[in-house]
C-alpha positions in Angstrom: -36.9 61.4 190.4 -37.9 57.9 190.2 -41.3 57.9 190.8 -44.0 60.1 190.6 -45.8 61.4 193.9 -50.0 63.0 194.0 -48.8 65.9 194.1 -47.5 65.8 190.2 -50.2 63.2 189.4 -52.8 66.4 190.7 -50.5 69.2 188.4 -51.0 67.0 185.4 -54.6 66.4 186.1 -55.2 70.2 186.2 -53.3 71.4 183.4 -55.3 68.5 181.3 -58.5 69.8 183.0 -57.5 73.6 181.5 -56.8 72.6 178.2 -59.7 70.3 177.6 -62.4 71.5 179.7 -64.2 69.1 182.2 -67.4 68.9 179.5 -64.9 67.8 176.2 -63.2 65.3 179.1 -66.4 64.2 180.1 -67.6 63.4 176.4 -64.9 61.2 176.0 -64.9 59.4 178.9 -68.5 58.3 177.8 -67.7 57.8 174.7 -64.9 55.4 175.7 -67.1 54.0 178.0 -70.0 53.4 175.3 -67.2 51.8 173.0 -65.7 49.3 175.6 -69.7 48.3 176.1 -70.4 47.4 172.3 -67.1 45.7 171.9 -67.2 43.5 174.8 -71.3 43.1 173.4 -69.9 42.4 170.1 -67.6 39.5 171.5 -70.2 38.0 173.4 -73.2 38.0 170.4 -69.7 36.6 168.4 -68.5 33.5 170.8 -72.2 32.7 171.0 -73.7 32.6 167.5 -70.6 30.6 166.3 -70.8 28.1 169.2 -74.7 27.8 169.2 -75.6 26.9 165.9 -72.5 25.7 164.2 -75.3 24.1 161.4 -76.2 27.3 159.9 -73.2 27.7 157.3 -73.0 24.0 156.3 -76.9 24.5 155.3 -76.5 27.5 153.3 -73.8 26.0 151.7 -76.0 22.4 150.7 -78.8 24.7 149.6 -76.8 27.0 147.0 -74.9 23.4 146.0 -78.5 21.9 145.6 -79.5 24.9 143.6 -76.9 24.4 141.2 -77.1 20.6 141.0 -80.2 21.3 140.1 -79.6 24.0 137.4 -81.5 26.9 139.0 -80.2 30.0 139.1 -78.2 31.8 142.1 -78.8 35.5 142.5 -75.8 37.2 143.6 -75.1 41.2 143.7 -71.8 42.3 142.2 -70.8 45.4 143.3 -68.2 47.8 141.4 -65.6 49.7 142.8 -65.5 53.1 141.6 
């Protein structure tokens, strides 16, 4: 009773295989699939953009100081929550 042998490992997989139907189990296996593949994308674009051009923020963040030091304006979009 300790461990499981094929033979229930095979029961299980037919009874999930009956109440999902092989195309609705086949949809979500690509659909996990699809999703692992734009996170570990996602982490990648992430650990590179931050460790290749570590200047970007500082300069946005001397131009809006320069803007202000020199009295122009900054646009900036508020947005209400409704």
């Amino acid at each position: 009773m300790g461990s499981f042998s094929i033979w229930h490992w095979l029961i299980v997989l037919l009874i999930v295989v009956m109440v999902f139907g092989t195309k609705k189990l086949r949809n979500i296996g690509g659909d996990l699939g699809g999703a692992v593949k734009g996170f570990k994308d996602g982490m990648r674009d992430g650990s590179t953009g931050a460790a290749g051009d570590p200047s970007a923020p500082t300069q946005q963040v001397t131009s809006a100081a320069q803007k202000v030091a020199d009295g122009q304006p900054i646009d900036v979009e508020a947005k209400t929550k409704s």
